[in-house]
KEKOL-335036 format. One line per 2 residues: number of its first residue (from 1); their letters; for each residue z, x, y of C-alpha. Coordinates in nm, 3 decimals. Layout:
! KEKOL-335036
NUM = a = Z/X/Y | ...;
This chain:
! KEKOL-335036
1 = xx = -0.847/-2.537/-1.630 | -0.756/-2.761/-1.877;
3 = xx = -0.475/-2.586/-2.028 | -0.327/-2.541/-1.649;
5 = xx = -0.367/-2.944/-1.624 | -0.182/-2.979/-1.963;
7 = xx = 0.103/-2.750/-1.785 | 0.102/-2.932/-1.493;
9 = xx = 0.148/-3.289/-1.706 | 0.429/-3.163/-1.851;
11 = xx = 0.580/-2.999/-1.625 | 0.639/-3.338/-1.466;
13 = xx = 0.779/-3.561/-1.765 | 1.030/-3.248/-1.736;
15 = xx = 1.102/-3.306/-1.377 | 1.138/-3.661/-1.429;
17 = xx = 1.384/-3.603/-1.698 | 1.544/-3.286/-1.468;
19 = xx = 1.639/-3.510/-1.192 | 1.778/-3.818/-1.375;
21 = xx = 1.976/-3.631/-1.634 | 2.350/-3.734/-1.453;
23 = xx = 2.486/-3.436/-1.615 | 2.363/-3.139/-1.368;
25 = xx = 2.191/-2.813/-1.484 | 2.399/-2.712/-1.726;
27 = xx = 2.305/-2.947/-1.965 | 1.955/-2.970/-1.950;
29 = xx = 1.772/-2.889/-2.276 | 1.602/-2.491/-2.204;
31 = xx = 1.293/-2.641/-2.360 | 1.241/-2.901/-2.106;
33 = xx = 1.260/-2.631/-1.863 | 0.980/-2.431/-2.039;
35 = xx = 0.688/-2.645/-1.921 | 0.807/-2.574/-1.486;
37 = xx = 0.842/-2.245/-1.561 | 0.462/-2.226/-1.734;
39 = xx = 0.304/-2.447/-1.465 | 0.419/-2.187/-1.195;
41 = xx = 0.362/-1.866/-1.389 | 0.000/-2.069/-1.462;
43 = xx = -0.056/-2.158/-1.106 | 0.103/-1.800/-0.941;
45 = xx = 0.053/-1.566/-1.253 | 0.371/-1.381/-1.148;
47 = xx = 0.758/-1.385/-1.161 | 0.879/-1.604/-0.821;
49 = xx = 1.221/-1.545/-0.700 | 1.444/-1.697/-0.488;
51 = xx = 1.600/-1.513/-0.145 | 1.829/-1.695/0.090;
53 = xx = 2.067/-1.639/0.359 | 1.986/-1.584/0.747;
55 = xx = 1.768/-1.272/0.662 | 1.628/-1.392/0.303;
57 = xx = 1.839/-1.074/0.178 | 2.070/-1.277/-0.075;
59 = xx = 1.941/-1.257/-0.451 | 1.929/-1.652/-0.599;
61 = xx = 1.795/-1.600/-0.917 | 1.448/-1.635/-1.050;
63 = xx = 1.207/-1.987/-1.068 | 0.953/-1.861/-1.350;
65 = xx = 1.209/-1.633/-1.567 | 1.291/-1.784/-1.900;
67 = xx = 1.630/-2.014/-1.930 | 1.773/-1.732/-2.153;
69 = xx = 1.710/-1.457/-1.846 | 2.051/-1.333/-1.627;
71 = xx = 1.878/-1.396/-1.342 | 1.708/-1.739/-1.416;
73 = xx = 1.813/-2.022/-1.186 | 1.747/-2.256/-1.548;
75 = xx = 2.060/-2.048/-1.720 | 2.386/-2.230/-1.740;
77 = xx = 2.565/-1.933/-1.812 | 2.434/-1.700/-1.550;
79 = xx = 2.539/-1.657/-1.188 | 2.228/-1.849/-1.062;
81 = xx = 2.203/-2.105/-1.289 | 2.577/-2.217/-1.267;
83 = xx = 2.655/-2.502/-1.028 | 2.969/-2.401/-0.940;
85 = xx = 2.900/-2.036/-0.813 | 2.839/-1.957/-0.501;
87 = xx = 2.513/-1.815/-0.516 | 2.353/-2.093/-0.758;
89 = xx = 2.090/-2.342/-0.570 | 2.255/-2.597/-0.768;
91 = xx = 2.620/-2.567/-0.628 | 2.626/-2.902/-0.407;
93 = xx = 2.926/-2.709/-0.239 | 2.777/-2.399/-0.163;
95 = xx = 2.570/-2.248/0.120 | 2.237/-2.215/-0.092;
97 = xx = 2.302/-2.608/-0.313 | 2.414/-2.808/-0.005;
99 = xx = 2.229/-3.070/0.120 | 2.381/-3.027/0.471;
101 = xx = 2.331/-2.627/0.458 | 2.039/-2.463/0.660;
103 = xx = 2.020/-2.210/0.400 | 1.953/-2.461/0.076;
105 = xx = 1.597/-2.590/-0.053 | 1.758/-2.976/-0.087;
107 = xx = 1.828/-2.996/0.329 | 1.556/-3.200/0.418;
109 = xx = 1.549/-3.062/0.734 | 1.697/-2.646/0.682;
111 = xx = 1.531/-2.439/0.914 | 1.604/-2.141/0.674;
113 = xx = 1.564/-2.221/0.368 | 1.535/-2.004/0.040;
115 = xx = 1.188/-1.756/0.039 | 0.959/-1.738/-0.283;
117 = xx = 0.892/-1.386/-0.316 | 0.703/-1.229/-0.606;
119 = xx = 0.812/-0.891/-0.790 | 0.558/-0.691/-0.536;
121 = xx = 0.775/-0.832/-0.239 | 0.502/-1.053/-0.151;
123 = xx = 0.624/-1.404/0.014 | 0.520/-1.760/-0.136;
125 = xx = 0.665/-1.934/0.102 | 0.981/-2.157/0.168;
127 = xx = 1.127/-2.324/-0.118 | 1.233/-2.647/0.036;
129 = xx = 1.218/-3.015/0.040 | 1.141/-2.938/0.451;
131 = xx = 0.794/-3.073/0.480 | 0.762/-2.978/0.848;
133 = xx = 0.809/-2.580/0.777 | 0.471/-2.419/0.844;
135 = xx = 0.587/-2.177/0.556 | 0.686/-2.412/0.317;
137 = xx = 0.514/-2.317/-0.060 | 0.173/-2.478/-0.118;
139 = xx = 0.198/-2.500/-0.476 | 0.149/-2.837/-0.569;
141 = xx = 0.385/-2.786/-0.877 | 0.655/-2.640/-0.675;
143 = xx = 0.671/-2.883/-0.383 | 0.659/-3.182/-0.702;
145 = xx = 0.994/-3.002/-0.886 | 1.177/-2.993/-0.507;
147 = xx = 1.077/-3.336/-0.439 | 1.174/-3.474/-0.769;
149 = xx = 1.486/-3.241/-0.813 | 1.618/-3.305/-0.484;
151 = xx = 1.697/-3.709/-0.539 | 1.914/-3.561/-0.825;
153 = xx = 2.272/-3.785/-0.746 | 2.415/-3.441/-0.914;
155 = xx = 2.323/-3.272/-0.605 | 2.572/-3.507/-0.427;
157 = xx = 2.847/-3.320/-0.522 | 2.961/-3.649/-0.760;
């Protein structure tokens, strides 16, 4: 327990520094990323993965991977990670990055939102700053990096 609260402390000094850091994704430091991606594997002792669209059948990348993975949403030079691909949840012009899209975790008010699925299939929930989806993620950690991510002025598009 107390190595899951040290985790969870850090984890949100590197949120804090995530959101404010004016230059977007790309060039946050991977080890700031490190402690979010050990507070959820901690908290969900599995790899989480992000599926959007109208049907949750479009690949976003993956929450818990390391920054160095292809498919981690944390790497700058990977399809997810890149804010200006399409598929990247940090594209503020794209279907899955848009504050105004139903399909993106920073709509306050998307009715689909991405889907936290583990490797087994199994669904965690909505990933989204929603708070009124019944299937919005539980994880305290999770819903604290969407909160504090989302009031990222990057995410404006500016």
């Amino acid at each position: 327990m107390r190595l899951a609260a040290v985790f969870l402390a850090a984890s949100l000094t590197g949120c804090a520094w995530f959101a404010q850091h004016e230059g977007g994704p790309e060039s946050v430091d991977p080890e700031l990323r490190l402690p979010l991606r050990l507070t959820v594997v901690g908290l969900h002792a599995t790899m989480l993965l992000l599926y959007g669209g109208p049907k949750h059948d479009v690949f976003l990348g993956c929450l818990t991977c390391e920054s160095r993975d292809p498919q981690s949403i944390f790497n700058p030079e990977a399809p997810y990670g890149k804010s200006s691909l399409e598929r990247s949840i940090w594209n503020p012009h794209g279907p899955y990055g848009s504050r105004k899209s139903p399909y993106s975790p920073w709509n306050p008010t998307a009715a689909q939102p991405p889907q936290l699925r583990d490797e087994y299939d199994a669904v965690h929930g909505s990933f989204s700053v929603n708070p009124h989806l019944a299937d919005r993620t539980r994880d305290p950690a999770t819903i604290r990096f969407l909160k504090i991510t989302s009031e990222a002025p990057w995410l404006d598009g500016s």
